[in-house]
Rosetta silent file (secondary structure, phi, psi, omega in degrees, C-alpha in Angstrom):
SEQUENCE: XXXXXXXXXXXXXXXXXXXXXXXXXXXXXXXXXXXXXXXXXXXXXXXXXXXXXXXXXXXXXXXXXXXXXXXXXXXXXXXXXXXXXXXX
SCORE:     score description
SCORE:     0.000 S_00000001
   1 L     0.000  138.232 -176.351    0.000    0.000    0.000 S_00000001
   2 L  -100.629  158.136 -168.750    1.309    3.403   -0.909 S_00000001
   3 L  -114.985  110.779  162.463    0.855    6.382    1.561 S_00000001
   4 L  -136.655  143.211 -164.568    0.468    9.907   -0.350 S_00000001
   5 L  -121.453  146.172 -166.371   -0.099   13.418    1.125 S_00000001
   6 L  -108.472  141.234 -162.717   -0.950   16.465   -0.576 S_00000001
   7 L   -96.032  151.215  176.775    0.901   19.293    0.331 S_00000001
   8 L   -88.540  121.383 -168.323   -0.956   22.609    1.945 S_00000001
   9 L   -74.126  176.054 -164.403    0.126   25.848    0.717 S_00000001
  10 H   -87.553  -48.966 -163.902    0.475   28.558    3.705 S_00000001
  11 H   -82.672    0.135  175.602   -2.763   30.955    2.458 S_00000001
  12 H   -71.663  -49.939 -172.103   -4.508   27.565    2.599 S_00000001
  13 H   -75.046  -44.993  176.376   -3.782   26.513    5.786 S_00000001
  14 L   -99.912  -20.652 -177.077   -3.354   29.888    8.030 S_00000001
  15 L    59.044   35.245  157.127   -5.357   31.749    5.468 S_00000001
  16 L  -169.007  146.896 -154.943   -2.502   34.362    5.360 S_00000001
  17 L   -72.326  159.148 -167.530    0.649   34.497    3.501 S_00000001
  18 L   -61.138  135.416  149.308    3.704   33.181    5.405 S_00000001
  19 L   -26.246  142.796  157.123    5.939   36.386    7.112 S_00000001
  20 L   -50.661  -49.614 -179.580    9.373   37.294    5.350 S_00000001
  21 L  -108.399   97.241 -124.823   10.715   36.764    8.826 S_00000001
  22 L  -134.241  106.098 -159.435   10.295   34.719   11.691 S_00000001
  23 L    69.234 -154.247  179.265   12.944   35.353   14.703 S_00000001
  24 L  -121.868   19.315 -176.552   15.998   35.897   14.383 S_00000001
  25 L   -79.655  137.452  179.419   16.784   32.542   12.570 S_00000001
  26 L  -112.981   73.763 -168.276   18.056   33.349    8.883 S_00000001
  27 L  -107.592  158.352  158.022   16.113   30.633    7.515 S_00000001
  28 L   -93.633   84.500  168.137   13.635   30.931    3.799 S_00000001
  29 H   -35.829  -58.484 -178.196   10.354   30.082    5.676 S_00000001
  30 H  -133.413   78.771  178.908    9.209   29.398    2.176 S_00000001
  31 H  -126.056   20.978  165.248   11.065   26.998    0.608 S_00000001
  32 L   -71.764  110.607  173.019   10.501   24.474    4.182 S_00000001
  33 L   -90.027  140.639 -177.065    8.782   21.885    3.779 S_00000001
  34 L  -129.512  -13.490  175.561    6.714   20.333    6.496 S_00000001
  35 L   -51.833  161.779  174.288    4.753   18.551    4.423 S_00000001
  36 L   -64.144  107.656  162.772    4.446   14.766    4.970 S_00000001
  37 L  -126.303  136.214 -165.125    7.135   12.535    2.746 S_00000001
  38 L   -78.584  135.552  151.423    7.013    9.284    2.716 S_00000001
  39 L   -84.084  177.425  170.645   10.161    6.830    3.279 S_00000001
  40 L   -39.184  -77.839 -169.561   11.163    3.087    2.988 S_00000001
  41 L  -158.734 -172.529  178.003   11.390    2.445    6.547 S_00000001
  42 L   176.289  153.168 -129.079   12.618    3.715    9.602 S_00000001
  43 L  -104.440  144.029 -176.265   14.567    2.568   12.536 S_00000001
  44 E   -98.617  106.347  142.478   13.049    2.010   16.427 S_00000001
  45 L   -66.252  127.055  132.502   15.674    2.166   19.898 S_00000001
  46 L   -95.106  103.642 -169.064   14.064    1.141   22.534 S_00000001
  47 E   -57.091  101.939 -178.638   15.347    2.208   26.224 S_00000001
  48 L  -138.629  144.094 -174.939   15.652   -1.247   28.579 S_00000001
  49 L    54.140   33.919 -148.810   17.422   -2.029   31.608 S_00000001
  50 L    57.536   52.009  172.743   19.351    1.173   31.312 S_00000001
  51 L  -168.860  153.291  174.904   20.950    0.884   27.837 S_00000001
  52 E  -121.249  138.650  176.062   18.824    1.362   24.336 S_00000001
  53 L   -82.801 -172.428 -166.219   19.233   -1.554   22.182 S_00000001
  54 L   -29.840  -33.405 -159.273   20.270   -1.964   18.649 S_00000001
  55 L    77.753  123.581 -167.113   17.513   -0.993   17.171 S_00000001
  56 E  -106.713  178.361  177.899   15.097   -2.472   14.370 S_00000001
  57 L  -115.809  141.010 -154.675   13.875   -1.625   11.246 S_00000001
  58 L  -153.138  131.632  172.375   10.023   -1.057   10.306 S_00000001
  59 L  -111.625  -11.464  163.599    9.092   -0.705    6.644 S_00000001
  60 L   -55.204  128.722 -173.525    5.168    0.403    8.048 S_00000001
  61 L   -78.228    9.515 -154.084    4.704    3.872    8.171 S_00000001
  62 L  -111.091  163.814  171.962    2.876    3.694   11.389 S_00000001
  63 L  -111.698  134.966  125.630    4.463    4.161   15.511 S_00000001
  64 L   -71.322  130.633 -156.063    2.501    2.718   18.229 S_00000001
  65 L  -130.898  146.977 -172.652    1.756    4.831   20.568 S_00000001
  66 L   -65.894  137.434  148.601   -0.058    4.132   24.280 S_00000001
  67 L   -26.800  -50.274 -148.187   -3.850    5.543   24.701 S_00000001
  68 L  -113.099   18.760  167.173   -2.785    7.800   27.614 S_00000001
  69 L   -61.398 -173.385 -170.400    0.531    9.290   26.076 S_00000001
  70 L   -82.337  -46.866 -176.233    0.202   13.158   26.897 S_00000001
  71 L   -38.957  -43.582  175.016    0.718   13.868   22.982 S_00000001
  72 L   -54.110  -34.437 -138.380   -2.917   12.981   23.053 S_00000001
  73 L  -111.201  -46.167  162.153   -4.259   14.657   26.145 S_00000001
  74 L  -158.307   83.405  140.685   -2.412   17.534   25.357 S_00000001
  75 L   -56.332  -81.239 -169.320   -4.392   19.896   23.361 S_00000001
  76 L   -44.403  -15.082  169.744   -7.497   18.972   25.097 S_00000001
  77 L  -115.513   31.841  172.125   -6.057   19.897   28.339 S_00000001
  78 L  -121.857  -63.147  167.168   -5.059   23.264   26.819 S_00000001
  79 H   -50.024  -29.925  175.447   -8.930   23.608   25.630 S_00000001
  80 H   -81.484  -53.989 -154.293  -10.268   22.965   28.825 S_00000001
  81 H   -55.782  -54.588  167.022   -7.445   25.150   31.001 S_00000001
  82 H   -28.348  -49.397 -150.422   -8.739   27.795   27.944 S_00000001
  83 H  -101.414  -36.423  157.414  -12.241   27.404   28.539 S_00000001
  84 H   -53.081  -48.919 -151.695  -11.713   27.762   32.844 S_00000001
  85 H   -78.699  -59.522 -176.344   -9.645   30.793   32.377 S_00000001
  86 L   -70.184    3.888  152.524  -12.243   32.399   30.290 S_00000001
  87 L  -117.143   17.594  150.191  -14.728   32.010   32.140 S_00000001
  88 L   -22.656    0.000    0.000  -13.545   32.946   35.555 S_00000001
C-alpha cells in the first residue's frame, strides 16, 4: 500500500501568507517543507534495563503509541485550562 499526502500551501492553511521573517533565525520560511514525505522504513531504539538496544527496522509507516501518552491529552487539556480561564 502506498501512503500519499498532498501538500498545503500557507494561504490555505493559516489563510494568510507566510511572514518574510520569523525570529531571528536566517532561515527561507518558504522553501521548508513540512509537508508529509514518505520513506522506505525507519529505525526504532528502545530504552531497557538502562541501555537502548540496537535498534530495528520497520518498513510500516505507522508508531505505536499508548492511549494515555500526553501527545494525546495535550491539546485537550489546553482547551479545557482555555475554557476555565475564560470564564472565571
Amino acid at each position: 500500500s502506498s501512503v500519499t499526502a498532498r501538500m498545503i500551501p500557507p494561504m490555505e492553511m493559516w489563510g494568510q501568507p507566510l511572514p518574510e521573517t520569523v525570529g531571528s533565525a536566517p532561515l527561507d520560511w518558504r522553501s521548508l517543507g513540512f509537508e508529509y514525505i514518505p520513506t522506505r522504513s525507519h529505525v526504532r531504539f528502545a530504552w531497557k534495563d538502562g541501555q537502548w538496544d540496537t535498534g530495528h527496522t520497520f518498513q510500516d509507516p505507522y508508531l505505536p503509541v499508548h492511549i494515555l501518552a500526553n501527545v494525546f491529552h495535550y491539546g485537550q487539556a489546553l482547551f479545557e485550562g482555555f475554557k476555565g480561564f475564560h470564564t472565571k
